[in-house]
C-alpha positions as CSV (number, residue, x, y, z in Angstrom):
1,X,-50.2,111.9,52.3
2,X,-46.6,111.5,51.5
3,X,-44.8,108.5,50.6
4,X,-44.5,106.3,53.8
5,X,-40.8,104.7,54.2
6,X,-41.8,102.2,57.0
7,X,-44.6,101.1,55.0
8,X,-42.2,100.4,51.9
9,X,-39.6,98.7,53.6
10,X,-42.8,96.3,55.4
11,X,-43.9,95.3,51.6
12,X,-40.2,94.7,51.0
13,X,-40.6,92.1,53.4
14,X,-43.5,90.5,52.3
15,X,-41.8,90.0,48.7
16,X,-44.7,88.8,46.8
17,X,-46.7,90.7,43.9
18,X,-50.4,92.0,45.2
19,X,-49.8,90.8,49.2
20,X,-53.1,92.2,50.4
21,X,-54.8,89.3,48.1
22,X,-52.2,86.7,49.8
23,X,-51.2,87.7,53.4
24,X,-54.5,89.0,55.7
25,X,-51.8,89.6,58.3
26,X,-50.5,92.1,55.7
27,X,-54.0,94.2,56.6
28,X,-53.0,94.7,60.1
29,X,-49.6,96.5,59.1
30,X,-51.6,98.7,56.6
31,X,-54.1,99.8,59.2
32,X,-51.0,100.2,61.7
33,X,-49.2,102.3,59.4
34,X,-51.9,104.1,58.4
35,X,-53.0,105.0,62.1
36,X,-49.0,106.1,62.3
37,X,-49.3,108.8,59.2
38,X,-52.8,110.1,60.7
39,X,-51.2,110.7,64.0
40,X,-48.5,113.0,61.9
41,X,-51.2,114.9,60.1
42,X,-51.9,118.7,61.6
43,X,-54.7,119.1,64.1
44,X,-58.1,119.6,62.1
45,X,-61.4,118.1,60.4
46,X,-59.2,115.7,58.2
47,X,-57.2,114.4,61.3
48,X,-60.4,113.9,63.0
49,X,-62.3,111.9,60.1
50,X,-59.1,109.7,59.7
51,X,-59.1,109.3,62.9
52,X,-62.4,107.9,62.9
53,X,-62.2,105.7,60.1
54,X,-58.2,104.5,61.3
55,X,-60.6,103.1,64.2
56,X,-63.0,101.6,62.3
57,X,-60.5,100.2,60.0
58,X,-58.5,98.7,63.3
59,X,-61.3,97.0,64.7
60,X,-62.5,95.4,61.5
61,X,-59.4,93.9,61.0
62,X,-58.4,93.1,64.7
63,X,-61.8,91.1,64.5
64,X,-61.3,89.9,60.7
65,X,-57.7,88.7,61.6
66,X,-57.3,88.4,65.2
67,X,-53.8,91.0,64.8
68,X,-53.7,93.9,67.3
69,X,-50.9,96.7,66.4
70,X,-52.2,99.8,68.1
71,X,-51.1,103.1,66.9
72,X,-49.8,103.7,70.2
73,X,-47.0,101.3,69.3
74,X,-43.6,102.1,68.0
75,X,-43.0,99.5,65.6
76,X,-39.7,100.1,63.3
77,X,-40.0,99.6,59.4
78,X,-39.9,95.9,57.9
79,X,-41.8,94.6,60.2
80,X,-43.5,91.0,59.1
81,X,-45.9,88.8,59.8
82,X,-45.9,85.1,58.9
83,X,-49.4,83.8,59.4
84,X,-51.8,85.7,61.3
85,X,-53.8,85.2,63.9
86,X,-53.8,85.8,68.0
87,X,-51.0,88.3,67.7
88,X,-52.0,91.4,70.5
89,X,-49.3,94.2,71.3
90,X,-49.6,96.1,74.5
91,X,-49.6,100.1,73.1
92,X,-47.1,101.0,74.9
93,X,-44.4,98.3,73.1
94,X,-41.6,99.3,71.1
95,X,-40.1,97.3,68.4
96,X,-37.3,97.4,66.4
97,X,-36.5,97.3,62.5
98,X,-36.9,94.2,60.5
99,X,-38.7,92.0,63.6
100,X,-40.6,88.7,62.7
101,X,-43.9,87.4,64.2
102,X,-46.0,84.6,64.2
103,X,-49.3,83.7,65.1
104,X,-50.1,83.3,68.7
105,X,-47.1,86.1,69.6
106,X,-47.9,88.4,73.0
107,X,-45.9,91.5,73.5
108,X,-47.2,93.1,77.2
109,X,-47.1,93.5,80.7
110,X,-46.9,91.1,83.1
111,X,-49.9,93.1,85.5
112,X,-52.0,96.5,85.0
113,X,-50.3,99.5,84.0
114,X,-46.9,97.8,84.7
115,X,-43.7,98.3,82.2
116,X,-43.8,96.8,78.9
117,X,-40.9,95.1,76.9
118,X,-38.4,96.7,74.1
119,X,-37.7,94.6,71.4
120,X,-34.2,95.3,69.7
121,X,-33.9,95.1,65.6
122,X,-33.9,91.7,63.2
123,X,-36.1,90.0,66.0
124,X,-37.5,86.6,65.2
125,X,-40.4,85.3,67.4
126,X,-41.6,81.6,67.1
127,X,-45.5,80.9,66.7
128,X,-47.6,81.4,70.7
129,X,-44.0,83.3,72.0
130,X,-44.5,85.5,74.6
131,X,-42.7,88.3,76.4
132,X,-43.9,89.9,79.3
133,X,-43.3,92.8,81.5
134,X,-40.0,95.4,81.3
135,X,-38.0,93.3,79.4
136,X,-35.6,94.2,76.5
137,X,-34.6,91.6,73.7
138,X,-31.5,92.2,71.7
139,X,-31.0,93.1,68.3
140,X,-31.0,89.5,66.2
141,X,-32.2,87.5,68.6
142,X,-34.7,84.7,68.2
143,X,-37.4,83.8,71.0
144,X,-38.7,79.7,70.3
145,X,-42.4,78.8,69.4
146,X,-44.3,79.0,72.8
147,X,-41.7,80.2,74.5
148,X,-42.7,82.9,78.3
149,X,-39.9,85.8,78.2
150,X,-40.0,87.1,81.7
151,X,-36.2,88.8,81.5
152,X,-33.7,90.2,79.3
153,X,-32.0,88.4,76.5
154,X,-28.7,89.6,75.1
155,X,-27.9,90.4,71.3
156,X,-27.7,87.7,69.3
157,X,-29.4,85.3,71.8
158,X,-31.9,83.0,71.2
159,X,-34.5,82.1,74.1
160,X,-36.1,78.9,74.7
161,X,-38.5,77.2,76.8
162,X,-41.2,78.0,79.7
163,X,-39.6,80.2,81.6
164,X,-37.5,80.8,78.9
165,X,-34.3,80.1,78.9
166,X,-31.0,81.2,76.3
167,X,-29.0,79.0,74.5
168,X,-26.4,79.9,71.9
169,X,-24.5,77.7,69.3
170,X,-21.7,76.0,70.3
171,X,-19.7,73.9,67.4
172,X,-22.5,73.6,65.2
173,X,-25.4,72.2,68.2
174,X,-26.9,74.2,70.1
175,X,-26.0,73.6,74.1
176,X,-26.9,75.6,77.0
177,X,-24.0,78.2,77.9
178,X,-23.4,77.5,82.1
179,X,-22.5,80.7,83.0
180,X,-25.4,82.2,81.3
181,X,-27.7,79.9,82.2
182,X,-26.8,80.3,85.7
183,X,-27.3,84.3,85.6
184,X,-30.5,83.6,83.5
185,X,-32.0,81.7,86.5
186,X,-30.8,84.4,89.0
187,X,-32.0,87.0,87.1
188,X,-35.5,84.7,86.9
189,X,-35.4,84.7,90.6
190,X,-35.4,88.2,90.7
191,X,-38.1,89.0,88.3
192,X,-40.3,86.4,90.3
């Protein structure tokens, strides 16, 4: 197989020498990225046995590491993951370039076979953060430790609480925008 961009540009991330001996969390991006290039291969015998051992592969290491990235996924290059542990994608998310998780992060629906959310690029989720249902997060934003996403947040936004809520910086503290907050809570109202 050919040289794999995405999977480059996720060991860029990493930044240490020899990762798979450091980072487990680093297996689940391998696996992912490998599942990626099999899907890409021409129809076949090959496709099929890598198809068979990408499963095998993903199930070891979804049960060695508790980290479920399904093929399924569209999951931009760089992506990294700081711990590991707990972290389960819906297949049908897409995530942007550069996006940071933690352990305990959900990415899904919010009930079966309903929309799932689209994460913009430079992403940074806090440990146990979750984001349900058809919501989209902006490029750079950042989503607290055990924070529940139920709506949108804007670029460059960082979301906060259960139900979460956005604050941005405001002369060097961070304070709760009025306006914002105010069309956050309608919009909660509507989601409800």
């Amino acid at each position: 197989m050919t040289r794999d961009s995405d999977w480059a540009a996720d060991l860029q991330r990493y930044g240490l020498k020899r990762p798979f001996l450091k980072e487990q969390s680093i297996w689940a991006v391998w696996v992912y990225r490998f599942g990626r290039r099999v899907d890409r291969r021409p129809h076949g015998m090959s496709r099929r046995v890598l198809t068979i051992l990408y499963w095998l592969l993903f199930r070891l290491v979804e049960t060695a590491t508790g980290i479920s990235l399904p093929k399924s996924a569209l999951i931009g290059p760089g992506l990294r993951i700081w711990h590991f542990g707990g972290i389960f994608l819906h297949p049908a998310t897409v995530i942007g370039v550069n996006c940071t998780l933690r352990q305990g992060v959900t990415i899904g629906n919010r009930e079966e076979g309903g929309a799932v959310p689209v994460i913009g690029d430079d992403v940074e989720f806090g440990a146990y953060a979750q984001v349900l249902g058809e919501v989209r997060i902006g490029n750079g934003c950042r989503i607290g430790a055990m924070s529940v996403v139920l709506c949108d947040v804007p670029d460059g936004a960082t979301a906060v609480g259960v139900p979460a809520k956005i604050v941005v910086k405001k002369n060097g503290f961070e304070k709760e925008f009025e306006n914002v907050e105010n069309e956050f809570e309608q919009e909660l109202r509507n989601c409800a």
